[in-house]
N, CA and C atoms as an extended XYZ file, in Angstrom:
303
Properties=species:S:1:pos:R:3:atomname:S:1:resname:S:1:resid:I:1 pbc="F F F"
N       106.914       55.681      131.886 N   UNK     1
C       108.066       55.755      132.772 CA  UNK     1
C       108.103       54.483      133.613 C   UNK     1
N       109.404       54.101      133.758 N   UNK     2
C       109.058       52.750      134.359 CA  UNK     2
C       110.505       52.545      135.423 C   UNK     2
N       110.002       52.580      136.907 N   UNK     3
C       111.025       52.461      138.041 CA  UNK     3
C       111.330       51.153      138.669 C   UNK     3
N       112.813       51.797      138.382 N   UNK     4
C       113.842       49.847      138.867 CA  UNK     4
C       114.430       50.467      140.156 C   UNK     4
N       114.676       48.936      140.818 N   UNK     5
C       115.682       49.166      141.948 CA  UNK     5
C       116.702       49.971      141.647 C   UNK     5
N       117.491       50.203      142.759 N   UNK     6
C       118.918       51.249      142.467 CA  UNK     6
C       119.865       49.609      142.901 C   UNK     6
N       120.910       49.867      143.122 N   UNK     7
C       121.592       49.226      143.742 CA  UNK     7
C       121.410       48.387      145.566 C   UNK     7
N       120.635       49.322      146.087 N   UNK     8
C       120.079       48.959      147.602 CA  UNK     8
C       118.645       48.996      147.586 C   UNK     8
N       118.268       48.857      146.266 N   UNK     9
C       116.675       48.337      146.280 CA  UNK     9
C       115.985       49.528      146.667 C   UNK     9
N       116.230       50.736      146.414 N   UNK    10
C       115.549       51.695      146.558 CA  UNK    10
C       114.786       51.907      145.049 C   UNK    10
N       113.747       53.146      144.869 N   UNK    11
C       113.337       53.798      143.869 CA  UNK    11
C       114.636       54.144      142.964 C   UNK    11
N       114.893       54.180      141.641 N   UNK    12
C       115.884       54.859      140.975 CA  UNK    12
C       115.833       55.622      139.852 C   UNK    12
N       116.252       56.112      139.340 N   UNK    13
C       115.759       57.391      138.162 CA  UNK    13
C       115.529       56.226      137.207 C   UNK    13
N       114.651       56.692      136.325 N   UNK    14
C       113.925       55.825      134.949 CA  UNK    14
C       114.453       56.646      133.563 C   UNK    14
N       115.752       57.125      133.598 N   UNK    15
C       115.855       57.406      132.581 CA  UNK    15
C       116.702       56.849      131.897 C   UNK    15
N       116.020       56.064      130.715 N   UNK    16
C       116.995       54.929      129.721 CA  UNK    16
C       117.974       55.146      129.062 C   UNK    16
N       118.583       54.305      128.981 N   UNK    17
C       120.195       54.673      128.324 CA  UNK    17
C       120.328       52.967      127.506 C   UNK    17
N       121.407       52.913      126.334 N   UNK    18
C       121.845       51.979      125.836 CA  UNK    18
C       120.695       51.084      124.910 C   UNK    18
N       120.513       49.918      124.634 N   UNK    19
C       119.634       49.755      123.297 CA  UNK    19
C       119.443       48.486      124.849 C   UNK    19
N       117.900       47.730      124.370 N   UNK    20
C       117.776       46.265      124.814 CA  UNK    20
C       118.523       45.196      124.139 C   UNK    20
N       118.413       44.117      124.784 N   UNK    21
C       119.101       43.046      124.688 CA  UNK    21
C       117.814       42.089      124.490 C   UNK    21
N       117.260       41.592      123.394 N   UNK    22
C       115.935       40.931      123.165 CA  UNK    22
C       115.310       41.228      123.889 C   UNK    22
N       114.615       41.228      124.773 N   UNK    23
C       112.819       41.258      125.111 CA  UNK    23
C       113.345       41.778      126.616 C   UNK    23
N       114.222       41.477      127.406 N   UNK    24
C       114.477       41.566      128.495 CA  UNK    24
C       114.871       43.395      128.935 C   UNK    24
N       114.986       43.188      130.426 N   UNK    25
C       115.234       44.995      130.353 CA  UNK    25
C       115.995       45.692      129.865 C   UNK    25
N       115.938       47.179      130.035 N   UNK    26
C       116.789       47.796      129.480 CA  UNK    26
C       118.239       48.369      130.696 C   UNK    26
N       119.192       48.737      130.222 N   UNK    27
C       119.729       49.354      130.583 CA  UNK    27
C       119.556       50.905      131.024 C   UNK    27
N       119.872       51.456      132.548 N   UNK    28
C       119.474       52.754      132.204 CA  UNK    28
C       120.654       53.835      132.830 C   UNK    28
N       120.550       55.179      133.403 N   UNK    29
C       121.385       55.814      133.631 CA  UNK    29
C       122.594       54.756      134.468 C   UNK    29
N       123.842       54.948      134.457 N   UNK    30
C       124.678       54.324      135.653 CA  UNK    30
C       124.336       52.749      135.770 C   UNK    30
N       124.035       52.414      134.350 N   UNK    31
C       124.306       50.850      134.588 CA  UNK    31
C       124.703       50.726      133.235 C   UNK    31
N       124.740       49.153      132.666 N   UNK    32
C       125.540       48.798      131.345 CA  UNK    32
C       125.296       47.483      131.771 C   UNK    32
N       125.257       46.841      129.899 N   UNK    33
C       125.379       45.275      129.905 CA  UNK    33
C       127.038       45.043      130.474 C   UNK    33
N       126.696       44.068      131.002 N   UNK    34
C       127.931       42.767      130.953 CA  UNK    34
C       127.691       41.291      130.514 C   UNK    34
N       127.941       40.721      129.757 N   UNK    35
C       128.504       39.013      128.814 CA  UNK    35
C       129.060       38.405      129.821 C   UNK    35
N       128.254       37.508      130.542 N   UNK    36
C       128.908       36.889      131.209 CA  UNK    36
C       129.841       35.656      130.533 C   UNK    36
N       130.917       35.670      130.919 N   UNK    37
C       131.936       34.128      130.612 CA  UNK    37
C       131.435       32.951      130.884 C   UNK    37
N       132.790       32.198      130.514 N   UNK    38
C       132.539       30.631      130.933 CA  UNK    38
C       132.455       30.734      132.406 C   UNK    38
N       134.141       31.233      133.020 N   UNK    39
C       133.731       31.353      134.367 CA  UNK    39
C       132.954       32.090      135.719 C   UNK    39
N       131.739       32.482      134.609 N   UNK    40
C       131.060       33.858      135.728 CA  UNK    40
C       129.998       32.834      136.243 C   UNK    40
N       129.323       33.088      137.472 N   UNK    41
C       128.239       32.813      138.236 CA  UNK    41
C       127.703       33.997      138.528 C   UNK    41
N       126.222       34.052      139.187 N   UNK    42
C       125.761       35.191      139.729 CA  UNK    42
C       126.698       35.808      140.449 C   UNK    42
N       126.896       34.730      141.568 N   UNK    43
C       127.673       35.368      142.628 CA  UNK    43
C       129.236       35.951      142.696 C   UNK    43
N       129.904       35.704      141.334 N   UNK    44
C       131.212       35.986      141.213 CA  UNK    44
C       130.763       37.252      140.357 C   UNK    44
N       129.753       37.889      139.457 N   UNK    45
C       129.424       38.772      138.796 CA  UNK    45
C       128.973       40.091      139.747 C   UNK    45
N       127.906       39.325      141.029 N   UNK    46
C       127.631       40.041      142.086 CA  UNK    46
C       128.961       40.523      142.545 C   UNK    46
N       129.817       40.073      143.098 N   UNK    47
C       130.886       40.140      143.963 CA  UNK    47
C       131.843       41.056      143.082 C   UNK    47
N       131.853       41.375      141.521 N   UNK    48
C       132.523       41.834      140.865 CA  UNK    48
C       132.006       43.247      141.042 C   UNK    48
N       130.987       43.384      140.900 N   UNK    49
C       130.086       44.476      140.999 CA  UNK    49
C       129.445       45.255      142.088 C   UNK    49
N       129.867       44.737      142.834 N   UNK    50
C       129.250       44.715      144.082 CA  UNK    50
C       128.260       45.075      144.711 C   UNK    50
N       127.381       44.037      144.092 N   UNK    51
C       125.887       44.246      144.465 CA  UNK    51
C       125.524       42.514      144.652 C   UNK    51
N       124.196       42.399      145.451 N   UNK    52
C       123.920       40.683      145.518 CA  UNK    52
C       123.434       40.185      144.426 C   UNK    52
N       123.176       38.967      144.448 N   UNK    53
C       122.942       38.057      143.540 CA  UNK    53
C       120.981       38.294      143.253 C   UNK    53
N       120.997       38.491      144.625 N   UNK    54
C       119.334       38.802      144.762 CA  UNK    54
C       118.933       40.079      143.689 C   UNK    54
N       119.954       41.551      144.038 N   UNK    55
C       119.752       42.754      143.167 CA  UNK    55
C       119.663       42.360      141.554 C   UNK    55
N       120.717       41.351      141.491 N   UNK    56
C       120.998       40.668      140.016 CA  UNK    56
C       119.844       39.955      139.118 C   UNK    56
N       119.471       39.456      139.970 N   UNK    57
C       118.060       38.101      139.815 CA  UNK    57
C       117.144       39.299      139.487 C   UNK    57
N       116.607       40.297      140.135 N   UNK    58
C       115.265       41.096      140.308 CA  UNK    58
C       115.795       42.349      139.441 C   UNK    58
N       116.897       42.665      139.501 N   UNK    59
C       117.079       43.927      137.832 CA  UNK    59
C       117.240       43.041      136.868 C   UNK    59
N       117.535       42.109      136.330 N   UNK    60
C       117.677       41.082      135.411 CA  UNK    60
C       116.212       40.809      134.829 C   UNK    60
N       115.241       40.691      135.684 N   UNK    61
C       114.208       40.045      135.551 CA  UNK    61
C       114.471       38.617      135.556 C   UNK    61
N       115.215       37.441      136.101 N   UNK    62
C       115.344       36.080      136.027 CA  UNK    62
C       114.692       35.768      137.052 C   UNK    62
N       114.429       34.096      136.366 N   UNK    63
C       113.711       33.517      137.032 CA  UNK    63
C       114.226       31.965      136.948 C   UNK    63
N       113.962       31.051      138.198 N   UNK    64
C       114.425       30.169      138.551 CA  UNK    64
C       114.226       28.910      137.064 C   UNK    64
N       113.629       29.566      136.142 N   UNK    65
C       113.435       28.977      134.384 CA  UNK    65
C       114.453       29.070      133.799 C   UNK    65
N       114.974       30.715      133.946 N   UNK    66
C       116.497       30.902      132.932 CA  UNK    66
C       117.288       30.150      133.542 C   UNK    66
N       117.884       30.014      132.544 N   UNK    67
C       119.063       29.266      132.489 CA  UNK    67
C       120.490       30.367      132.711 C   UNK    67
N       121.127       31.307      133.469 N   UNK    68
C       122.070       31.901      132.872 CA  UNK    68
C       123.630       30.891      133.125 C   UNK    68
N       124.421       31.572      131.726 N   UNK    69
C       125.731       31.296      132.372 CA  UNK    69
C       126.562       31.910      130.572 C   UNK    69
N       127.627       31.475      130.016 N   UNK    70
C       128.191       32.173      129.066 CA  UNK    70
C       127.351       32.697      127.902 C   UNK    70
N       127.578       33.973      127.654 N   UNK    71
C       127.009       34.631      126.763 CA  UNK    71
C       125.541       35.199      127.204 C   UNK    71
N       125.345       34.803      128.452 N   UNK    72
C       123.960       36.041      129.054 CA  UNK    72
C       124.603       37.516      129.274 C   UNK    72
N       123.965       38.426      129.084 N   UNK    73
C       123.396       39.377      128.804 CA  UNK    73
C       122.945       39.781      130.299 C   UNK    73
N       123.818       40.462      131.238 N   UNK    74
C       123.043       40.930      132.879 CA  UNK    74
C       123.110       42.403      132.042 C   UNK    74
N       122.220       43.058      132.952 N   UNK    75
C       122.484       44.703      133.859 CA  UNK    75
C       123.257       44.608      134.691 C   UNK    75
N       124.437       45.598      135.348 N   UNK    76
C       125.372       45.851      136.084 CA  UNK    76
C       125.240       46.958      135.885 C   UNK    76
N       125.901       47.629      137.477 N   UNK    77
C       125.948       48.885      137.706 CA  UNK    77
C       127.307       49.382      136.550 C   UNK    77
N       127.616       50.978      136.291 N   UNK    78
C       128.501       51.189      135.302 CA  UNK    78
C       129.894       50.411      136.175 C   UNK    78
N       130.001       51.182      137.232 N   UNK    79
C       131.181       50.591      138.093 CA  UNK    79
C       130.789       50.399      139.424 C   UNK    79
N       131.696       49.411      140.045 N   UNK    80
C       131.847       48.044      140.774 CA  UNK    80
C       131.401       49.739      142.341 C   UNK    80
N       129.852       49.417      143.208 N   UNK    81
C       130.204       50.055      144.510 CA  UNK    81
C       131.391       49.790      144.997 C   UNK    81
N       131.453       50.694      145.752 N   UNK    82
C       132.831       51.283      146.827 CA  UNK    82
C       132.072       50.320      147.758 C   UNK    82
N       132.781       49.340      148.601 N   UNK    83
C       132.899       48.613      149.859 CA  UNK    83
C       133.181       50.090      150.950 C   UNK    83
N       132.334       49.980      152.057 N   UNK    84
C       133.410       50.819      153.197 CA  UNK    84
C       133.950       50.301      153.605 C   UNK    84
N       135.146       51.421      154.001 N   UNK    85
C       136.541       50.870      154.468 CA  UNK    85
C       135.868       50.538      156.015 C   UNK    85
N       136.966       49.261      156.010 N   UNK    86
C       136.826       49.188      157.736 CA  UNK    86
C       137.901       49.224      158.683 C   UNK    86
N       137.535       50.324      159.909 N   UNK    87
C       138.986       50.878      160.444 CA  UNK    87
C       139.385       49.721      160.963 C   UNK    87
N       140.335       50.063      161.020 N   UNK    88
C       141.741       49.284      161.928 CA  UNK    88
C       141.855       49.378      163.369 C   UNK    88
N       142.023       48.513      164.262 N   UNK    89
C       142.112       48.964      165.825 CA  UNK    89
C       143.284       49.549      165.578 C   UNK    89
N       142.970       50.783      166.761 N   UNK    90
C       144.042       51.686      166.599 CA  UNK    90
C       145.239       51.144      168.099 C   UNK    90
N       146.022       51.162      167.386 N   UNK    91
C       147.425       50.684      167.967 CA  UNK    91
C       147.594       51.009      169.407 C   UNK    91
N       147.772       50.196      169.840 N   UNK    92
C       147.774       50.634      171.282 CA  UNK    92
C       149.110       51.431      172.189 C   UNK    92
N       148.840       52.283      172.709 N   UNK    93
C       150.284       52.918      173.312 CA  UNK    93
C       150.916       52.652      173.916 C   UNK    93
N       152.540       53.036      173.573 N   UNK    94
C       153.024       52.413      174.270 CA  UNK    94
C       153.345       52.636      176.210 C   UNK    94
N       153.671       52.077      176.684 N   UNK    95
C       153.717       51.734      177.773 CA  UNK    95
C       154.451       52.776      178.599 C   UNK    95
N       153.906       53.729      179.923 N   UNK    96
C       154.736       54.684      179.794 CA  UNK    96
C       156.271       54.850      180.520 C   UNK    96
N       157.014       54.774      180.911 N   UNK    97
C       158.607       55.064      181.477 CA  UNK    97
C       157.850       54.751      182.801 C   UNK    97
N       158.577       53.737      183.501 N   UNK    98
C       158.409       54.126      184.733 CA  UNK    98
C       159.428       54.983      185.541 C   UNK    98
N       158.216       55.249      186.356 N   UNK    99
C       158.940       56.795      187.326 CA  UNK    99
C       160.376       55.739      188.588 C   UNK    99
N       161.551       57.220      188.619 N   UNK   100
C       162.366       56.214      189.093 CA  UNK   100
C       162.471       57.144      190.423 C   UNK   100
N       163.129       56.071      191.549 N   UNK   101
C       162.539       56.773      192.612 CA  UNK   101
C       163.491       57.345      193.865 C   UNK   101
């Protein structure tokens, strides 16, 4: 049995899913390959997915040796985390009648 980060670098379930990609990890519950393009970087793949570049690097297993860029082979979560929403200042009221006298 063998335990990967989750998405926030916690413990995460070890149960495998999908085939390897040469020698490198596997895919497991709630994640999936993605092919990166011509125009992907970590950080535009991170940002797609929304997880860091750091989560990317350390579930990937890369190292400052690989080389990535078109036609690598990441782990990604299945779908992109939910951002929280961030409220809105709430509108301020309006102003009340003045009293007439």
């Amino acid at each position: 049995m063998r335990v990967v980060p989750d998405r926030r670098g916690h413990a995460a379930s070890t149960e495998e899913q999908g085939s390897p990609i040469g020698n490198g990890p596997q895919a497991f519950a709630g994640e999936q390959y993605y092919t990166m393009t011509a125009n992907d970087t970590l950080s535009s793949v991170a940002k797609k997915f929304g997880v860091t570049v750091a989560w990317l690097i350390k579930r990937n297993e890369l190292s400052e040796f690989k080389k990535v860029g078109a036609g690598t082979n990441l782990i990604v979560p299945s779908s992109p985390i939910a951002k929280p929403a961030t409220a809105k200042p709430a509108a301020k009221p309006a102003p009340a009648p003045a009293r007439q006298k």
